[in-house]
C-alpha positions in Angstrom: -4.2 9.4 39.3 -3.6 8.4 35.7 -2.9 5.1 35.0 -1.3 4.0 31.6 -2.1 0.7 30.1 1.2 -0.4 28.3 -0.2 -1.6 24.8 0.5 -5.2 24.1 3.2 -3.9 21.6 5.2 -1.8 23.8 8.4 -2.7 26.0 8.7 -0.8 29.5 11.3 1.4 29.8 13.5 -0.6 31.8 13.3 -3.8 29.1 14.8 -1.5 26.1 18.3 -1.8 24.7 20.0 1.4 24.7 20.8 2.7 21.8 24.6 2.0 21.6 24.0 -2.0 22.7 21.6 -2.0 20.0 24.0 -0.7 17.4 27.1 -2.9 18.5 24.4 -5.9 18.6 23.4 -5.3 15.3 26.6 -5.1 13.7 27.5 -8.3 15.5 24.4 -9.8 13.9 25.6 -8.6 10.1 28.7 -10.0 10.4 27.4 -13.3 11.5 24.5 -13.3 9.1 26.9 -12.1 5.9 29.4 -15.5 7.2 26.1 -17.8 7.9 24.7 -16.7 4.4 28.1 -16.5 2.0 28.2 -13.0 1.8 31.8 -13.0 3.2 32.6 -9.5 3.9 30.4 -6.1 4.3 29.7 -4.4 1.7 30.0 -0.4 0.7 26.0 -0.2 1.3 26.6 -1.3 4.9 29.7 0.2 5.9 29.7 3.4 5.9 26.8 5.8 6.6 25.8 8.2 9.2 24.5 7.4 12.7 21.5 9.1 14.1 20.7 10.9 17.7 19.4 8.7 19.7 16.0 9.0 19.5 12.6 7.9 21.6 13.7 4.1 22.6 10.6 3.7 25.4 7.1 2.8 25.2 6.2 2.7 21.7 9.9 3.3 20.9 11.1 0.1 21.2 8.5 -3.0 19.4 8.8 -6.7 20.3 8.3 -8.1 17.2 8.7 -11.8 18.4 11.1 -12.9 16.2 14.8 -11.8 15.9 16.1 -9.0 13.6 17.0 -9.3 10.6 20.7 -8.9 9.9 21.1 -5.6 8.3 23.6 -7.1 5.5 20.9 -9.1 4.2 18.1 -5.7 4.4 20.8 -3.4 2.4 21.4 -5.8 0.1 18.3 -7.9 -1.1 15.6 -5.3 -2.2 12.7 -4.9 -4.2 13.1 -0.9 -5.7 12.0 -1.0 -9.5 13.0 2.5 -10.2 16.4 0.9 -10.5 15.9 -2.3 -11.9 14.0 -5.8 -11.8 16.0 -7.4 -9.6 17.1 -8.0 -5.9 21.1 -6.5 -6.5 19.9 -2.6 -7.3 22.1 -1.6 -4.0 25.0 -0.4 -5.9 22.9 0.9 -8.5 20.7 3.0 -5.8 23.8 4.9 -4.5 23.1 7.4 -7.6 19.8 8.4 -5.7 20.3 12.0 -5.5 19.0 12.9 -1.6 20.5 16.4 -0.6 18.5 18.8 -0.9 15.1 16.8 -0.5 11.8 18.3 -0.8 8.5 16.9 0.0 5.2 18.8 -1.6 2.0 18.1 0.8 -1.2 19.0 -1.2 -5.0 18.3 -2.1 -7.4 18.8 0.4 -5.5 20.5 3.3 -5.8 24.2 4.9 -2.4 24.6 2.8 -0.5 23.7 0.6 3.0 23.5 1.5 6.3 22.4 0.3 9.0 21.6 3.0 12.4 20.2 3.4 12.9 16.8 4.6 15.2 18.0 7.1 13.1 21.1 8.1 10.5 18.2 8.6 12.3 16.3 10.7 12.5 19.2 13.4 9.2 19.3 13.3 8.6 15.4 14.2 8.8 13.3 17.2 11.8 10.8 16.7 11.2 7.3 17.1 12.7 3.9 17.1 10.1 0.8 15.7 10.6 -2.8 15.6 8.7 -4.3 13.0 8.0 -8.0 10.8 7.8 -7.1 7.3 5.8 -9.6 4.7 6.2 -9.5 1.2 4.0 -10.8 -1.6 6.6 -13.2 -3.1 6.7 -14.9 0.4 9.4 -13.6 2.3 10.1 -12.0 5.7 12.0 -9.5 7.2 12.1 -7.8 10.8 13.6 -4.3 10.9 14.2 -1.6 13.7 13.2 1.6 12.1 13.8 5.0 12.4 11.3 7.9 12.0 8.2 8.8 13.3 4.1 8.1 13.6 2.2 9.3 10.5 -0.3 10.2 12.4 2.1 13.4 13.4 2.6 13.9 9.2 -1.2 14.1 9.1 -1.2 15.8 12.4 1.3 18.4 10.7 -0.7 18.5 6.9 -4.0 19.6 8.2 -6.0 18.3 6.1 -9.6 18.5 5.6 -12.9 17.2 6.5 -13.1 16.1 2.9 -9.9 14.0 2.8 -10.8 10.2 3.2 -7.6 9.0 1.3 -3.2 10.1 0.8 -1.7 9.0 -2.3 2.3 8.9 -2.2 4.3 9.7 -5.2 8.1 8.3 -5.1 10.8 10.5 -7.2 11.1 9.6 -10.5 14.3 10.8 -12.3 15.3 8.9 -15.3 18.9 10.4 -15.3 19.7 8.1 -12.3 16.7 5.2 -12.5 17.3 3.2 -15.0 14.6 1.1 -14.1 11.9 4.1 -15.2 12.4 2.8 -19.1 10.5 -0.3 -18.4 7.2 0.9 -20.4 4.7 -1.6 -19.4 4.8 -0.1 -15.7 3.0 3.6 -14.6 5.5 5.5 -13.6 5.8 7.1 -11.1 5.2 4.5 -8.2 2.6 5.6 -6.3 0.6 4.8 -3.4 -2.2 4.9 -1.1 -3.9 4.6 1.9 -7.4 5.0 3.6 -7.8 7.7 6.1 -8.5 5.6 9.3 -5.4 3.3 7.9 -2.7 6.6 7.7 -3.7 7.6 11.6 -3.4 4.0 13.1 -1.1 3.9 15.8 1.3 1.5 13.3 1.6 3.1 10.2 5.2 4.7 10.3 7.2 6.8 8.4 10.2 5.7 7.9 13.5 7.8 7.9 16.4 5.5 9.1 17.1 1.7 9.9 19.1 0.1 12.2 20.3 3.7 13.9 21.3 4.8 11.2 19.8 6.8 8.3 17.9 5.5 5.4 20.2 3.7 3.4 19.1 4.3 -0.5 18.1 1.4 -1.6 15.9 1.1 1.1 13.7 4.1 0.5 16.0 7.2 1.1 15.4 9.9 2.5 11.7 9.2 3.6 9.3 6.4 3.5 6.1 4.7 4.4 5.9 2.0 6.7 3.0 -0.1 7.0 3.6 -3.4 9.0 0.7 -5.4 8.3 0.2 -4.8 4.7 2.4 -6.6 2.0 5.9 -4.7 1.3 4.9 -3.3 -2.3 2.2 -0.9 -0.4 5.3 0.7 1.8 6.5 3.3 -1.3 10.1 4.6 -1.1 11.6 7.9 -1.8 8.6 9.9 -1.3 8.4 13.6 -3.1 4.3 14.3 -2.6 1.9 13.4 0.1 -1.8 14.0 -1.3 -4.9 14.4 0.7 -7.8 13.6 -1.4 -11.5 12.5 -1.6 -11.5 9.5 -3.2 -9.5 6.1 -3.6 -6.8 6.7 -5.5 -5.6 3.9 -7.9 -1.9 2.4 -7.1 0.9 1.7 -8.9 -0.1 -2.2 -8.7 -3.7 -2.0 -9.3 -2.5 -0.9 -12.4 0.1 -3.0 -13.5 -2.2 -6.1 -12.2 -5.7 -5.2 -10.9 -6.8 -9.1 -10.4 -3.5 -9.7 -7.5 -2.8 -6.7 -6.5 -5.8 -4.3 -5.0 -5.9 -1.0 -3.3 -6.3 -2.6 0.3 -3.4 -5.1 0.1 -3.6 -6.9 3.7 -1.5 -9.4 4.3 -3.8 -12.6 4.2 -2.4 -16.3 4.1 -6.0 -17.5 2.7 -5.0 -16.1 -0.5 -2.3 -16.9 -3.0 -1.3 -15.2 -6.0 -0.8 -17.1 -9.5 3.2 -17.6 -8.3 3.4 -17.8 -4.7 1.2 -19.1 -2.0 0.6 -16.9 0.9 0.4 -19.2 3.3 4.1 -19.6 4.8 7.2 -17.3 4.4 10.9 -17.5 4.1 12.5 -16.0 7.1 15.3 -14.1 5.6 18.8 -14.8 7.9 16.7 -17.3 10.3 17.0 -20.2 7.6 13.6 -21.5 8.1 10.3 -21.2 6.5 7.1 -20.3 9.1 3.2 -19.9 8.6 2.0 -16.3 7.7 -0.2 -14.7 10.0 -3.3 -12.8 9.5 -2.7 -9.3 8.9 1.0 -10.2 9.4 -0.3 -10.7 13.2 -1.3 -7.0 14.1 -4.9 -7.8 13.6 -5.6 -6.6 17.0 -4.5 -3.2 16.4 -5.7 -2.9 12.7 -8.5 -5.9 12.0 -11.2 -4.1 13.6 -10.6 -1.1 10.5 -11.9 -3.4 7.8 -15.1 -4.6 9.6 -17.8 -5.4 7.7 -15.8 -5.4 4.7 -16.1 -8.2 2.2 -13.2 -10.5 2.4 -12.3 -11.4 -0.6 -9.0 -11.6 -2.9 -9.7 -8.9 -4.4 -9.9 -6.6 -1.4 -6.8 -8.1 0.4 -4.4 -9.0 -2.1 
């Protein structure tokens, strides 16, 4: 007889919200976190976009991320998306995101090359629904109930070979609607990357939807990465290219500031950066301020990846 071990991150089945008391529950939390914050009403970002299937709410469907969520006012509406500007308000701005038809090239060192359509990729992928706590490098929180599915199953799908160790992600870069691609001092386009052993960890997530819904665009539409315990810059948005590749590639960040912002990224409280400490974060939409965890506490699922690995600022910030 086979007897599964429910992971210290997964709900049973009978503990998990069904789908349409998690979508009535997390409207009633907007409103109340939009009134408790002085947004006053919902905005066009929030109000009127288009609900998913239900998708796989068991077992590693559903995370208990410990904390509450985050009301989805506060997640549509207070981003970090430099393609469209410097600021937190790009929303509005973001609507011009062109996202049908999408098309997503997966190259480098892979049996082959392909390019596919993001919805002719979604058949091919097993829905899920993830809770996760986000951590961001200027010291914020969120926690977010995703949509999408394990990138283990893109990887799965990509075939790539023995001689890939590493994926860089490229985000769309169109100037006609991103205003924010005129700012010279930065290497467009954003890209990003990921070890090998890091892509294929049971967390790492690709994103497609939030809060039942799909991806809104400021928030990475159609498809992104997910990575819960790494800071928020090393989840890329609006992905267009998925390369497999032999060596480290060099990020969007380790360019702009090498000395803060490295390739590896974990989130580490020892270690602030010139402007904000790492050592406590803002709960957005819980009003208070908390100590940062290790590896945004998922060390036990990811800590044992970096073993033996110097840890320094360099290598974690």
């Amino acid at each position: 007889m086979t007897v599964h071990r429910r992971r210290e991150w997964e709900l049973p089945e009978k503990a998990v919200t069904s789908c349409h008391l998690l979508v009535h529950r997390r409207k009633a939390m907007t409103v109340f976190g939009a009134s408790m914050l002085g947004f006053g009403v919902i905005n066009e970002a929030v109000a009127d976009k288009v609900t998913y299937p239900p998708g796989d709410l068991s077992g590693t469907g559903r995370f208990d991320p410990g904390r509450p969520i985050t009301p989805e006012q506060i997640v549509t509406t207070y981003n970090n998306f430099y393609e469209f500007g410097l600021h937190k308000n790009i929303w509005r701005r973001a609507q011009k995101l062109p996202t049908e038809p999408w098309t997503i090239r997966i190259e480098g060192e892979v049996e082959r090359p392909i390019t596919i359509s993001f919805d002719d990729l979604m058949k091919k992928m097993p829905v899920q629904t993830r809770i996760y706590r986000h951590r961001c490098v200027e010291a914020w929180s969120i926690v977010v109930p995703w949509r999408g599915f394990p990138m283990r199953d893109l990887v799965k799908f990509a075939r790539p070979l023995s001689a890939a160790k590493y994926i860089r992600v490229t985000s769309m870069s169109d100037p006609k609607v991103m205003p924010g691609l005129s700012i010279p001092y930065f290497p467009w386009p954003y890209r990003e990357g990921l070890w090998m052993p890091e892509a294929v960890n049971e967390l790492a997530f690709i994103g497609t939807g939030m809060y039942d819904e799909a991806m809104p665009k400021q928030d990475g539409a159609p498809i992104r990465i997910v990575i819960p315990w790494k800071y928020g810059f090393k989840s890329a948005k609006s992905l267009v290219k998925f390369e497999f590749i032999r060596h480290q590639p060099e990020t969007f960040w380790e360019q702009t500031s090498p000395n803060f912002y490295g390739f590896w990224a974990n989130v580490n409280p020892k270690y602030p950066t010139p402007r904000w400490s790492q050592a406590y974060e803002r709960a957005l939409g819980e009003g208070r301020v908390i100590p940062t965890q290790i590896w945004n506490g998922y060390g036990r699922w990811v800590a044992s990846l970096y073993s033996g690995m110097k840890h320094d600022r360099h290598l974690f910030m």
